[in-house]
C-alpha positions as CSV (number, residue, x, y, z in Angstrom):
1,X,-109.4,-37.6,3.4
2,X,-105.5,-36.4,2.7
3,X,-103.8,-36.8,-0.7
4,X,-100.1,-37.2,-1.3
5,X,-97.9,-35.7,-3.6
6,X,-94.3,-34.7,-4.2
7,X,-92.9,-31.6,-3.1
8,X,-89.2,-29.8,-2.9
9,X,-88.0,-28.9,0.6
10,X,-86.1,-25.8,-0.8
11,X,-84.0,-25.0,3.0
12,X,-82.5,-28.4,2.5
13,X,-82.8,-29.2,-1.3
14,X,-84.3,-32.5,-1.1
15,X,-87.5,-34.4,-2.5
16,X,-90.5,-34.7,0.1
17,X,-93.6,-36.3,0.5
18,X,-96.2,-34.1,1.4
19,X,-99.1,-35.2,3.1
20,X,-102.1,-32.6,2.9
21,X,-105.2,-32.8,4.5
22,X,-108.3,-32.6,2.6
23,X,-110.2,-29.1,2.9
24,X,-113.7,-30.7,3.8
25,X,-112.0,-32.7,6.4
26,X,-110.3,-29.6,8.2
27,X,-113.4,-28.9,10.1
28,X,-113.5,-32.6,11.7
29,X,-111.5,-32.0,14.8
30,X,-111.5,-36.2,15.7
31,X,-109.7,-36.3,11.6
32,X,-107.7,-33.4,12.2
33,X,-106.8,-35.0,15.8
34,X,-106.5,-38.0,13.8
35,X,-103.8,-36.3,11.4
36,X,-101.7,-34.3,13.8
37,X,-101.4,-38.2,16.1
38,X,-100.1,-39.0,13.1
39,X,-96.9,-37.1,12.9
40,X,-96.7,-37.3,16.5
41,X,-96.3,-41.0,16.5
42,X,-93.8,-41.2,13.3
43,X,-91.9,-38.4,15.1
44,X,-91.4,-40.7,17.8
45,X,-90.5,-43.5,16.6
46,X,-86.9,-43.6,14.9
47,X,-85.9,-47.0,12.7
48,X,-84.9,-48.0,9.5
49,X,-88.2,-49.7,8.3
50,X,-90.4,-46.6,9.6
51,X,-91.1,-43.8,7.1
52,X,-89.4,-40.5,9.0
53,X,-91.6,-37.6,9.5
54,X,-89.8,-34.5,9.0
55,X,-92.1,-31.8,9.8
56,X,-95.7,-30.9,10.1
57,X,-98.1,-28.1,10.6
58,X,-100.8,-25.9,9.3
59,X,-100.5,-23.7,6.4
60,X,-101.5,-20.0,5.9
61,X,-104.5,-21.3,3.9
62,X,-105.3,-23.6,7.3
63,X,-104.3,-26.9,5.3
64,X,-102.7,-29.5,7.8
65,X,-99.7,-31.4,6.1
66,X,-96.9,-33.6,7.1
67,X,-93.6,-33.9,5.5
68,X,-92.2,-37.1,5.2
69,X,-89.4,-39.1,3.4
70,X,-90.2,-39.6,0.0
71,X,-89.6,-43.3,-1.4
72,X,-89.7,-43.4,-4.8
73,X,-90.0,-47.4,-6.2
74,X,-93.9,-47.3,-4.8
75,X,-95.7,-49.5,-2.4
76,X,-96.0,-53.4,-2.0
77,X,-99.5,-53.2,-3.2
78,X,-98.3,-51.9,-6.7
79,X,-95.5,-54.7,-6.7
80,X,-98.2,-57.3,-6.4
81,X,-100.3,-55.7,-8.8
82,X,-97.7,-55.6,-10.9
83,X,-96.2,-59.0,-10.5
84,X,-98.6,-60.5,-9.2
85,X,-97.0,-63.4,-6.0
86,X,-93.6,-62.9,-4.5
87,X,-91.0,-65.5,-4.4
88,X,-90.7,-67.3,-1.1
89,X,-87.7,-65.5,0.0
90,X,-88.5,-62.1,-0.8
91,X,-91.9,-62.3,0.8
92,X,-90.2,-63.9,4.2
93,X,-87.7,-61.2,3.8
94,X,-89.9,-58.1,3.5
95,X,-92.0,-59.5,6.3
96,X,-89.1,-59.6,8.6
97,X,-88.9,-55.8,7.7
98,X,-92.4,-55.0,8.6
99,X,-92.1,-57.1,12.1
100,X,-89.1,-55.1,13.0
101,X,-90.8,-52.0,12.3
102,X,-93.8,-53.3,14.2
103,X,-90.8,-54.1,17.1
104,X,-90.1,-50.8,17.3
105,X,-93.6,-49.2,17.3
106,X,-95.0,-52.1,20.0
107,X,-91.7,-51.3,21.7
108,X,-92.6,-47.6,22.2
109,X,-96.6,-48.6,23.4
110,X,-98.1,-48.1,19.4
111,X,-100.1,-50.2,17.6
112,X,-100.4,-49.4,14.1
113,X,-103.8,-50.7,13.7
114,X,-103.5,-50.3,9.3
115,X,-101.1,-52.7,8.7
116,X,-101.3,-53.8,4.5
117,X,-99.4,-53.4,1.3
118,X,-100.4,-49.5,0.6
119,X,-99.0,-48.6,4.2
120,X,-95.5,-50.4,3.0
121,X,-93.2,-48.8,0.7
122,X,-90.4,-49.4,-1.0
123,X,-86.8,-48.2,-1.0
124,X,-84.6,-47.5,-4.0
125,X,-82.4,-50.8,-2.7
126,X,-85.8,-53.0,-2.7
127,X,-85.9,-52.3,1.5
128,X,-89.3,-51.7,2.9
129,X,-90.9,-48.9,5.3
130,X,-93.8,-48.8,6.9
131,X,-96.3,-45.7,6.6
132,X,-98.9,-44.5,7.4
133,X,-99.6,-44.2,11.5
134,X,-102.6,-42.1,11.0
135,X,-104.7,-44.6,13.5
136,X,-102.2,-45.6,15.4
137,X,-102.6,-45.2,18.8
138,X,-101.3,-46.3,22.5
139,X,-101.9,-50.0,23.4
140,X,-103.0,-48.6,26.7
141,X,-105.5,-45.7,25.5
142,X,-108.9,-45.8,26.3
143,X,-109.8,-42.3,24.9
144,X,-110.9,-43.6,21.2
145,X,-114.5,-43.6,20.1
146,X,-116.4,-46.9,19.7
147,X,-116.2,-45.3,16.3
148,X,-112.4,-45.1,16.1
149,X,-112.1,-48.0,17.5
150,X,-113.0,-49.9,14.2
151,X,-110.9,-47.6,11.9
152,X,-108.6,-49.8,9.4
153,X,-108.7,-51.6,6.1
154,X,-111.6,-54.7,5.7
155,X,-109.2,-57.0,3.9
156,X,-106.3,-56.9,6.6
157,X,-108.4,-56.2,10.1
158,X,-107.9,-58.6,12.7
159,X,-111.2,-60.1,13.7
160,X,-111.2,-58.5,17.2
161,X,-110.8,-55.2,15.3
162,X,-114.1,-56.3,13.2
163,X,-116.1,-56.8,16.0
164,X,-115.0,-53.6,17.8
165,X,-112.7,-54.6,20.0
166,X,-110.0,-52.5,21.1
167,X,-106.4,-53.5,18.6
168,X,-103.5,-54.6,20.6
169,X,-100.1,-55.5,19.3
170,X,-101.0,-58.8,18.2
171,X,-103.7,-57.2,16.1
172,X,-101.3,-55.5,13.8
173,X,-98.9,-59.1,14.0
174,X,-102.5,-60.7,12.0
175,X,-102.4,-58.1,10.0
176,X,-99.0,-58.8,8.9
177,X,-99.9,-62.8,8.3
178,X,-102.9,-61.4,6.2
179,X,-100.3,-59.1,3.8
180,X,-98.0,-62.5,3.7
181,X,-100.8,-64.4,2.6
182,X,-101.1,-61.8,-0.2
183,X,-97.3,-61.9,-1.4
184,X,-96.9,-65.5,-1.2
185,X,-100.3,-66.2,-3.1
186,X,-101.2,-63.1,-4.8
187,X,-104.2,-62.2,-3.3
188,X,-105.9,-61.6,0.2
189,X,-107.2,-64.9,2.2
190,X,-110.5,-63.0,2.2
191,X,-112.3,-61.4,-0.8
192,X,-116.0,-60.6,-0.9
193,X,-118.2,-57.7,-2.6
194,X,-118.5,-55.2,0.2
195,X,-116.3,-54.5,3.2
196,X,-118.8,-55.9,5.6
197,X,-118.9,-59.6,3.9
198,X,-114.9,-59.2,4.3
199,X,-115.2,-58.2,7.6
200,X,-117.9,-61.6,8.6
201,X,-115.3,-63.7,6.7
202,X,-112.5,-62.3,9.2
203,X,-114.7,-63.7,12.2
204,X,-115.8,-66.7,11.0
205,X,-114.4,-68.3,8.8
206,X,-111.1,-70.2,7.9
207,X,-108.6,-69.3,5.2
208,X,-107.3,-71.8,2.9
209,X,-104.0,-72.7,3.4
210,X,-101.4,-70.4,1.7
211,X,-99.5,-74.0,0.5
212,X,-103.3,-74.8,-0.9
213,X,-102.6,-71.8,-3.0
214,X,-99.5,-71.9,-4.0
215,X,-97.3,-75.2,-3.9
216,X,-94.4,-74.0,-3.4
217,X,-95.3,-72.6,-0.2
218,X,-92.9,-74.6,2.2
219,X,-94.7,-76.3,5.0
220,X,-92.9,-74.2,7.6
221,X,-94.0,-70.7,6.3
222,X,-97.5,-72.2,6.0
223,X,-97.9,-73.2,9.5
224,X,-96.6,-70.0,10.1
225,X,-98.9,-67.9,8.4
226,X,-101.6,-70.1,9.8
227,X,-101.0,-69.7,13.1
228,X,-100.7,-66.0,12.8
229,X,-104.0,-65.9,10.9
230,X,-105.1,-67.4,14.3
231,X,-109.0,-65.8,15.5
232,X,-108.1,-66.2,18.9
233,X,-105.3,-63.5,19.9
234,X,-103.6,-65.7,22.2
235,X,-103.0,-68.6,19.5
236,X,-100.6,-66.2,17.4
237,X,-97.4,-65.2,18.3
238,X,-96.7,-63.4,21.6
239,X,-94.7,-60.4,20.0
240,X,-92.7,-59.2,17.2
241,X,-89.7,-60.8,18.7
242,X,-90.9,-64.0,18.4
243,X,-92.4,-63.4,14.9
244,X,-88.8,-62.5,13.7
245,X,-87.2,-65.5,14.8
246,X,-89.9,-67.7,13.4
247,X,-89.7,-65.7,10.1
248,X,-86.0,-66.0,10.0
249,X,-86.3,-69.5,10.6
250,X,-88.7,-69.7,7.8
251,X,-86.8,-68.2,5.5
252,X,-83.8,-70.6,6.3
253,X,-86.1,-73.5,5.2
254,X,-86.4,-74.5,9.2
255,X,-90.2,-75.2,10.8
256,X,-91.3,-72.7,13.2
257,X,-90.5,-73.1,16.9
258,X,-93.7,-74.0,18.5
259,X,-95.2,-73.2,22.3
260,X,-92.7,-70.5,23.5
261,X,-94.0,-67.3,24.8
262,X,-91.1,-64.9,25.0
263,X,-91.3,-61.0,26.3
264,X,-90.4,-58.3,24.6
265,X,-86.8,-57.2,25.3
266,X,-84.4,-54.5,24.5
267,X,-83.3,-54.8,20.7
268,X,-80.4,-56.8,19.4
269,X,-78.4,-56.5,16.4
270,X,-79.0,-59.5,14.1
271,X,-77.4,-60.5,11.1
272,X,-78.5,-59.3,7.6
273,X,-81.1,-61.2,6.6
274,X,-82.3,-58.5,3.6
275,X,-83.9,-60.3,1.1
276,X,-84.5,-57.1,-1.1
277,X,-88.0,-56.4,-3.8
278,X,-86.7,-55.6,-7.6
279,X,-85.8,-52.4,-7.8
280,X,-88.1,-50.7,-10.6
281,X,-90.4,-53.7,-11.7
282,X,-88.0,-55.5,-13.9
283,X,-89.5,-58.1,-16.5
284,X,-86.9,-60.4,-15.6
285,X,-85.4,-60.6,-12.4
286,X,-82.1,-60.9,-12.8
287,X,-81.9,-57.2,-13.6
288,X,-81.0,-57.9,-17.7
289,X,-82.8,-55.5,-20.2
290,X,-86.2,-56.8,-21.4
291,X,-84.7,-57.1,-25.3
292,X,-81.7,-59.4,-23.8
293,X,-82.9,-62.0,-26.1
294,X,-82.4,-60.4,-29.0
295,X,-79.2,-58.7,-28.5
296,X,-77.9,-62.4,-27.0
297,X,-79.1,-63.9,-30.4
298,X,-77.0,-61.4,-32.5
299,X,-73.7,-61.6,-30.7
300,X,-73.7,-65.0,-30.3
301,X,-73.7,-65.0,-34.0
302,X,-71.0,-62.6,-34.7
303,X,-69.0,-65.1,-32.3
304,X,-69.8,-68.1,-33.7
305,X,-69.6,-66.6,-37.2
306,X,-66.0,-65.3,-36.6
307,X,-64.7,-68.9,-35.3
308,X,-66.6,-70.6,-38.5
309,X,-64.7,-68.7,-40.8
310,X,-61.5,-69.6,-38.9
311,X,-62.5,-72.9,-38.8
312,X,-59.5,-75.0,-39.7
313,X,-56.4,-73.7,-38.3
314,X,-55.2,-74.5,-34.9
315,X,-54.4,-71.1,-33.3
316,X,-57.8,-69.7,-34.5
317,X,-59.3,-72.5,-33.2
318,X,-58.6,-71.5,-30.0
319,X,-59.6,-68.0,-30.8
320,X,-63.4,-69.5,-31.4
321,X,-63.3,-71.5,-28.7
322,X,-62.6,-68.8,-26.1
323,X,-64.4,-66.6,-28.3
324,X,-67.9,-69.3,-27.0
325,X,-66.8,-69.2,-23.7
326,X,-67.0,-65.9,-23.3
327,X,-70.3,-65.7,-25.1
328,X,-71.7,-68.2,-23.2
329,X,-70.6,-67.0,-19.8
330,X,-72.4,-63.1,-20.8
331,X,-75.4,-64.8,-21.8
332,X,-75.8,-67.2,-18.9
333,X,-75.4,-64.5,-16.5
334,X,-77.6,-61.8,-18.3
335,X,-80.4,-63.8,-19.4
336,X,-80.1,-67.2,-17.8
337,X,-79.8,-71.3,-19.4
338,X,-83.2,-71.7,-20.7
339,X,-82.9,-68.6,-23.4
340,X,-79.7,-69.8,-23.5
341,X,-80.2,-72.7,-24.6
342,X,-82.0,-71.6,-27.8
343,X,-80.3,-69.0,-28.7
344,X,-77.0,-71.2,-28.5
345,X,-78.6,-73.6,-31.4
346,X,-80.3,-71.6,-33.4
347,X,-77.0,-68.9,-33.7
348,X,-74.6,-72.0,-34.1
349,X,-77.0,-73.4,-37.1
350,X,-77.1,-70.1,-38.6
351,X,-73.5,-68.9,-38.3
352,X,-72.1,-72.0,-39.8
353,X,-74.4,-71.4,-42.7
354,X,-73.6,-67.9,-42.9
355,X,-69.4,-69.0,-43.1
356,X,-69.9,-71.4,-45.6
357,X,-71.3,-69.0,-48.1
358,X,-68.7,-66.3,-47.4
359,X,-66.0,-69.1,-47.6
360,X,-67.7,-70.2,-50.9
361,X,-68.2,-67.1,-52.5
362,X,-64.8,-64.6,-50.9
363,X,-62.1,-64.7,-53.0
364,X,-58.8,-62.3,-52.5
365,X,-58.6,-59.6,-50.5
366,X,-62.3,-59.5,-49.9
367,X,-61.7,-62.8,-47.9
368,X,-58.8,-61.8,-46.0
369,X,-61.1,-58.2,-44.7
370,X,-64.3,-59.8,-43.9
371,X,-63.0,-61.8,-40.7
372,X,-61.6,-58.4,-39.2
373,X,-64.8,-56.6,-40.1
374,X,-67.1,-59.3,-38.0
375,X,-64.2,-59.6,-34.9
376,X,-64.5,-55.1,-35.2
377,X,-68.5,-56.0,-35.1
378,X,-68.1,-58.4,-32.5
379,X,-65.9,-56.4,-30.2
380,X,-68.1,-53.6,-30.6
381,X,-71.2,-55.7,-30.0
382,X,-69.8,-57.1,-26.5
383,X,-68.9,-53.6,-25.2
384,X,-72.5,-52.5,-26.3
385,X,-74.6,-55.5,-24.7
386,X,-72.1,-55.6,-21.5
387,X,-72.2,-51.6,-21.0
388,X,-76.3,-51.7,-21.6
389,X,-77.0,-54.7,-19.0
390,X,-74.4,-53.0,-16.4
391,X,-76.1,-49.8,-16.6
392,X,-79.9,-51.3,-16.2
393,X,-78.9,-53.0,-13.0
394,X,-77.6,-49.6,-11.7
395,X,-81.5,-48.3,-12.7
């Protein structure tokens, strides 16, 4: 129906996502309708979890396209794909992105109507946007097909959407619970063969419990997710507002605040609450390089080598002693205590071995020249494994 791809915007020298519309589709005026609604309701809509639309039209060869912002670290889908579940906090925290977007779209008379992970993308900082308003349309239009009316994604359509009823905000706010679901348990609260059986499963049936699924679900977010998984419209939340402050409270370990109904109002500034993705898919978390391991192995036993062969004398003592700290304050911090905790044994064991040949066997000057060449080693080594880790958590 429309493919993606990057492009150069060469008046203002910047990367772009284009947007172009399929040729068999051009001749569908409700698609090409469909399309142009698109970058008429991104256009509108200004914030910073909303994709920007920067221009659209028709080509000389009659293809439609939209430019918009291009976001290169991918789409929630491909995290979980990748990763599979989300920590608690980083699934609370992109949520509260996506309900502020949704804020801001409800707060202008959209409903998005495709809310899931391949409509949410991710910053460079780990932020999220939301894409993708290409079936978005006014709460309070009536000039949809019965046909249109239905348009979305099977896995994350509100079961009033299912049955063909017309999507209002709190359609897109089920939506939302349904993506949670995903990041806190990996996968959808509704999985069949064919979209239809997804679709039935959305009307009648319950989904298990997200803290079912995954244990360390607090009760809190599951009673959240829960309610906003609600069939019944008027058992989930009343608006984004709401959502946010429940989600907030959520992610500060509190239980969602139960029975108010509060109206839409102007929006406030709240306090960061950015609980930011990885930034490119990192093995490990904490931003160290995959091989961290390994390089923590080797200098911890250059250090521990250099203080066994001073072993003895008061001063270089000291020297090995600091010498540990500051090996075992890098490592802790690039690779965390568990790896650690091996690597500290195993290199101690080693390097002591390692000393006591040398201080068997070194006679002379070859005995006096050895310790400087491991401490040049060692120095070396540091600068190396501190410059590499400080450079991948720039990436």
């Amino acid at each position: 129906m429309a493919d993606v791809c990057l492009a150069r915007d060469i008046i203002l020298d910047r990367d772009v996502a284009l947007k172009v519309m399929a040729p068999h589709c051009a001749g569908d005026e409700e698609f090409v309708e469909r399309f142009k609604r698109e970058a008429r309701s991104a256009a509108a809509l200004s914030h910073p979890n909303i994709v920007p639309v920067y221009d659209q039209g028709c080509a000389e060869d009659g293809e439609y396209y939209i430019a918009m912002e291009y976001l290169p670290g991918g789409t929630l889908k491909e995290r979980i794909e990748e990763r599979g579940k989300l920590d608690h906090r980083a699934s609370v925290g992109v949520a509260i992105e996506v309900a502020e977007a949704l804020e801001e779209a409800h707060g202008h008379g959209l409903v998005h109507r495709d809310i899931k992970p391949q409509n949410v993308l991710v910053t460079e900082r780990g932020d999220v946007k939301v894409a993708d308003f290409s079936i978005a349309r006014l709460a309070a239009s009536n000039t949809l097909s019965q046909t249109g009316a239905v348009l979305g994604t099977a896995s994350y359509m509100s079961p009033e959407q299912a049955m063909g009823e017309g999507a209002a905000p709190r359609s897109d706010l089920y939506s939302l619970g349904v993506v949670l679901y995903e990041m806190l348990t990996g996968e959808p609260p509704f999985v069949a063969d064919n979209p239809i059986s997804v679709s039935t499963k959305h009307v009648n049936e319950m989904p298990v419990p997200p803290r079912t699924m995954n244990p360390d679900v607090p009760e809190g977010t599951n009673a959240l997710v829960m309610r906003l998984l609600a069939k019944d419209p008027e058992h989930r939340h009343a608006n984004a507002a709401e959502l946010i402050e429940d989600l907030e409270r959520a992610r500060d370990g509190l239980p969602p605040a139960k029975g108010r109904v509060k109206e839409p109002s102007a929006p406030v500034e709240r306090e960061e609450h950015r609980e930011r993705l990885p930034r490119k898919f990192p093995s490990d978390v904490s931003g160290a390089p995959e091989h961290s391991p390994g390089l923590a192995a080797v200098l911890s036993l250059v250090f521990s080598g250099v203080g066994q062969i001073y072993n003895g004398q008061f001063l270089k003592g000291i020297v090995f002693i600091a010498m540990q700290l500051i090996n075992l304050a890098l490592t802790a911090i690039l690779i965390g205590w568990v790896p650690l905790a091996i690597v500290w044994v195993w290199a101690i064991w080693d390097a002591h071995r390692v000393a006591r040949r040398i201080q068997s066997r070194g006679h002379g000057a070859r005995r006096r020249v050895w310790p400087w060449v491991v401490a040049t080693v060692s120095a070396a080594s540091a600068a190396l494994y501190v410059g590499w880790g400080w450079l991948q958590s720039l990436l």
